[in-house]
C-alpha positions in Angstrom: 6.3 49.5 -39.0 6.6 51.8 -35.5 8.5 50.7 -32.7 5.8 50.5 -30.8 3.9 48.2 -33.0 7.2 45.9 -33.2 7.4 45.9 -29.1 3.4 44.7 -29.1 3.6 41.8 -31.3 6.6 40.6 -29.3 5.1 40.7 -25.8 1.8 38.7 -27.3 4.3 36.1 -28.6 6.3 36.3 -25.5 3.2 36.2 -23.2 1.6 33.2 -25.7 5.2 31.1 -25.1 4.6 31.7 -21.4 1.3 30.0 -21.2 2.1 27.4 -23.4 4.8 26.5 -21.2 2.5 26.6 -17.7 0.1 24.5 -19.7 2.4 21.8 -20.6 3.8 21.6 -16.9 0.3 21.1 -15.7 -0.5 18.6 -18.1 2.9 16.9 -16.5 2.2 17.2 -13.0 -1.4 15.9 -13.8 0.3 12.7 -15.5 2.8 12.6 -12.6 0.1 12.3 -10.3 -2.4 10.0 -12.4 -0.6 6.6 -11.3 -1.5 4.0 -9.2 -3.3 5.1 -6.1 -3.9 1.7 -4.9 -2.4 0.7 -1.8 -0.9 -3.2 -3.0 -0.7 -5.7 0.6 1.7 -8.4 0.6 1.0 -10.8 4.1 3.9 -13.1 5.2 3.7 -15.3 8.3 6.4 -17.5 9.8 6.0 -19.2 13.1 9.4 -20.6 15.3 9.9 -22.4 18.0 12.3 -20.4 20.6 13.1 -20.7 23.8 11.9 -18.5 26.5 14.9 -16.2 26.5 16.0 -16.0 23.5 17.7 -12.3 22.4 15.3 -10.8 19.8 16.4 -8.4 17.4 13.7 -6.3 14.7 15.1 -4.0 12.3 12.3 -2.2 10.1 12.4 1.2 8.3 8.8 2.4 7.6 6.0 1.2 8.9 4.9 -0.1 12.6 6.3 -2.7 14.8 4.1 -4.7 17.1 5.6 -7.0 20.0 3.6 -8.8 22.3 4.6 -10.9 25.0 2.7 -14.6 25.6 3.3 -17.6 27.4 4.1 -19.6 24.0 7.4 -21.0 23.6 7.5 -19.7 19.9 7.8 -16.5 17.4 5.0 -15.2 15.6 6.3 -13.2 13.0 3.1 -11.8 10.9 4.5 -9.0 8.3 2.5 -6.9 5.9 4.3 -4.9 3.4 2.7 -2.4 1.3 3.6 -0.3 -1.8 1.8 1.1 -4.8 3.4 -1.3 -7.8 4.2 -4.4 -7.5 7.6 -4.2 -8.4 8.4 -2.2 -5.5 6.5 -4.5 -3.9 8.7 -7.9 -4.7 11.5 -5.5 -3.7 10.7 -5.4 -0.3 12.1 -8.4 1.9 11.5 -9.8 5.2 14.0 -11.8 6.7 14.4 -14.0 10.0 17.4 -15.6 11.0 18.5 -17.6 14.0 21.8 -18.3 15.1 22.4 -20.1 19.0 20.0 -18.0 21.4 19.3 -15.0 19.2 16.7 -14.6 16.2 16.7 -11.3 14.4 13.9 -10.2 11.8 15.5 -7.7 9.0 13.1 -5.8 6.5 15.5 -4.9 3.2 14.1 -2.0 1.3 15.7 -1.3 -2.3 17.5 1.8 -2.4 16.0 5.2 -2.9 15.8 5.8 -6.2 17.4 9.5 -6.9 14.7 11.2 -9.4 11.7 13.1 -7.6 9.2 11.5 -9.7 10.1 7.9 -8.9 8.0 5.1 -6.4 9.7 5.4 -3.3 6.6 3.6 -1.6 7.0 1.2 0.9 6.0 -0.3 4.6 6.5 -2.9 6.6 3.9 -3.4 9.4 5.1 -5.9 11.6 3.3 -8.0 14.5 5.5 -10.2 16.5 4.6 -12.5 19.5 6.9 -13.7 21.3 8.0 -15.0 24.9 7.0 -12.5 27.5 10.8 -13.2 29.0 12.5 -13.0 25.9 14.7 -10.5 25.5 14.5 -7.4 23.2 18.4 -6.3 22.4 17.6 -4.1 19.7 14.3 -2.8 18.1 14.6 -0.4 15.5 12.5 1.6 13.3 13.2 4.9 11.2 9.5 6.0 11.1 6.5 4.8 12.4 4.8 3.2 15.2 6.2 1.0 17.7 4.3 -1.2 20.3 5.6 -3.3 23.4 2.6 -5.1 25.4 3.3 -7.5 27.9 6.9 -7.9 28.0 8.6 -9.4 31.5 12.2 -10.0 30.1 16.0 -8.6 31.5 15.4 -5.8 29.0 14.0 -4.4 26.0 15.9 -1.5 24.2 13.9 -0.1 21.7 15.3 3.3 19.3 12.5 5.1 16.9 13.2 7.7 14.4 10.2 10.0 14.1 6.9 8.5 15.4 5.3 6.6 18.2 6.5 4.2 21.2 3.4 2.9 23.5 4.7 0.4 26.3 1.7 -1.5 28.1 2.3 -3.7 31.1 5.5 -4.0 30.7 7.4 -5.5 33.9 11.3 -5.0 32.5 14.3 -3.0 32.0 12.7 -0.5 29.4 15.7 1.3 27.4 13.6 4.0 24.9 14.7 6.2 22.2 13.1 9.0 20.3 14.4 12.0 17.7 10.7 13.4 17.8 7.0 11.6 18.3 5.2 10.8 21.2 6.0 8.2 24.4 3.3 6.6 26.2 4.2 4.5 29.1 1.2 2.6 30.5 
């Protein structure tokens, strides 16, 4: 047998491995993808009586926070996490807790899980009502959207990673942070 006939039959066998192996990673990456694609909606509402100014704090990773300011002498917390199992969803937690004069809502994510592949999937999409004079000491939100309508308290300080802040007839002490989104003030 030549050289030359030896060097053939190896490429084709080389060039037959190669394909072989692109065809198995896009048989992966087409399994990968072939999950749940439905978006899985937990509501929770929780309603408490507060006093006018009372110190509100939110803390929220993902997702939207939505305050409004009314004449009610109560919080209306209505949350609405989302993820695509519902493991991940039962994973997700909402808290609210009051001490003397201050009431703080906490969302607890489980931690990000290190593979690629893995659900990291997972917001919280808050809307709060609350006093118009309460005040806001510290709203904060990784990414997302953040809305303040209404308010006519001391102050509202309000810190948002990568997203949007909209403040709407607002009569208050407005404190806003950004890393990179857009600010309307109306």
């Amino acid at each position: 047998m030549s050289q030359r006939s030896r060097r053939g039959s190896f490429c084709q066998r080389g060039q037959a491995e190669v394909w072989a192996i692109v065809l198995a990673l896009l048989m992966l990456l087409h399994a990968c993808g072939s999950g749940n694609s439905v978006v899985l909606e937990e509501v929770v509402e929780q309603v408490y009586p507060i006093e006018p100014d009372t110190n509100i704090t939110v803390q929220n990773r993902d997702g939207a926070v939505m305050v409004y300011g009314s004449d009610a002498r109560e919080l209306r917390v209505r949350a609405v996490k989302k993820a695509y199992s519902r493991e991940r969803l039962s994973q997700i937690t909402t808290e609210v807790s009051r001490t003397q004069g201050t009431i703080s809502v906490i969302t607890k994510f489980p931690s990000q899980p290190n593979w690629a592949f893995s659900d990291r999937s997972g917001t919280v999409d808050y809307t709060i009502v609350i006093p118009a004079t309460a005040r806001i000491s510290k709203l904060d939100l990784h990414a997302g959207e953040v809305l303040l309508d209404g308010m006519r308290g001391r102050e509202v300080h309000a810190k948002l990673g990568d997203g949007r802040i909209s403040a709407r007839n607002c009569f208050t002490n407005l404190d806003v942070t950004m890393n990179r989104g857009t600010l309307t003030l109306s």
